[in-house]
C-alpha positions as CSV (number, residue, x, y, z in Angstrom):
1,X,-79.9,18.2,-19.6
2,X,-77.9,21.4,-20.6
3,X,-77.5,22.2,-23.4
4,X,-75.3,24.6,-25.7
5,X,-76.5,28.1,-25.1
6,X,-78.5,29.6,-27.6
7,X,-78.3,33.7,-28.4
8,X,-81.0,34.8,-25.9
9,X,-78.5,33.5,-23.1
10,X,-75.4,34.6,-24.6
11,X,-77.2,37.9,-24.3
12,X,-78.4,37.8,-21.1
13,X,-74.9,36.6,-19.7
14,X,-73.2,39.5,-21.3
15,X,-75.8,42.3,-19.6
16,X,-75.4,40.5,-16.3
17,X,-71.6,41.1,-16.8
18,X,-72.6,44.7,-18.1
19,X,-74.2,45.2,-15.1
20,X,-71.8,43.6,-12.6
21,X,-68.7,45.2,-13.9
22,X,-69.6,48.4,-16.0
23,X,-69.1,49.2,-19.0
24,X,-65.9,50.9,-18.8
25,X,-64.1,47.9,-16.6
26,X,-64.8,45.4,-19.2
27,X,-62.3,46.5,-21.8
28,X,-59.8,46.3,-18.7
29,X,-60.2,43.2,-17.3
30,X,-60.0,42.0,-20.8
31,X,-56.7,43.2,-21.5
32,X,-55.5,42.4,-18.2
33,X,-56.5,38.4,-19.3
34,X,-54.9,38.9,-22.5
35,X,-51.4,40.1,-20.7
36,X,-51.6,36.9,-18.2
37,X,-52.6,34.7,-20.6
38,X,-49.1,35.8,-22.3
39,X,-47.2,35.7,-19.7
40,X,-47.8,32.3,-18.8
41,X,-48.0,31.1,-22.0
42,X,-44.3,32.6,-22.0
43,X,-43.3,31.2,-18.8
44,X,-44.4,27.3,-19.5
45,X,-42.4,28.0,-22.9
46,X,-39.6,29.1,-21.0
47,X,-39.7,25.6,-18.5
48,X,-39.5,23.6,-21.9
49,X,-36.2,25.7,-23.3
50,X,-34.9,25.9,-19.9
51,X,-31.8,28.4,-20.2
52,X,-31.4,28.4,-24.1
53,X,-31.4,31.7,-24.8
54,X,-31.7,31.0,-28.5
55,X,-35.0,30.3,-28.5
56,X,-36.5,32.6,-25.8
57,X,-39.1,35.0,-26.6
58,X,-38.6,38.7,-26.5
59,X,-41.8,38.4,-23.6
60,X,-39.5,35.8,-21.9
61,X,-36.3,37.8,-22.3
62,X,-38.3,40.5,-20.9
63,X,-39.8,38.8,-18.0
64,X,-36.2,37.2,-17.2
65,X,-34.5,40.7,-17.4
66,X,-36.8,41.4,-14.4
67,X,-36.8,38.8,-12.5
68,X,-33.1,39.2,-12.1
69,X,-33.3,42.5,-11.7
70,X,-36.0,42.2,-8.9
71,X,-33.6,39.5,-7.2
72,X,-30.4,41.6,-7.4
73,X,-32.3,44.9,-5.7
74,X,-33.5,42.4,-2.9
75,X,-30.2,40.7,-2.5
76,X,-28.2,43.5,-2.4
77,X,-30.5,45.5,0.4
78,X,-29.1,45.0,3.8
79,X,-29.8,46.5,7.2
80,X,-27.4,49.1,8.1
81,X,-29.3,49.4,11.9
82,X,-27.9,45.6,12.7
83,X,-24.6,44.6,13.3
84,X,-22.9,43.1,10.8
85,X,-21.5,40.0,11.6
86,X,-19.1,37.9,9.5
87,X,-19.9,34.0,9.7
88,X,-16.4,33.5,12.0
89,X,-18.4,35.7,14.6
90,X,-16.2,38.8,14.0
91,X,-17.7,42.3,13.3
């Protein structure tokens, strides 16, 4: 059976790491956790308040300020090369 692991594998997992990732990347990838591990702890706090802004997070203000920012740049693009029709078929 497995067991817990004891300090001899703790160490020998952490220079395998070491080893696959470098030194220098391992500070990175945890800090990158650390900010997805927010943000979704953010996000399923935000699907329990829903819309009350009372009780938002300045991370979920944050993340909602961009969403809606992203969403009004990509609605508000449109393709001056095409036509634009009107839905009565006019131009």
């Amino acid at each position: 059976m497995i067991g817990t692991p004891g300090p001899t594998e703790i160490l020998l997992i952490l220079l395998v790491l070491v080893l696959l990732f470098g030194a220098k990347k391992l500070p990175e990838l945890a800090r990158g956790s650390g900010r997805a591990l927010r943000i979704f702890k953010a996000e399923t706090k935000g699907l329990m308040d829903d819309d009350d802004d009372k009780h938002k997070t300045p991370e979920q203000k944050q993340i909602d300020a961009q969403t809606w920012d992203t969403q009004a740049r990509t609605t508000d693009v449109t393709d001056t090369t095409a036509p634009q029709t009107r839905p009565d078929g006019e131009r």
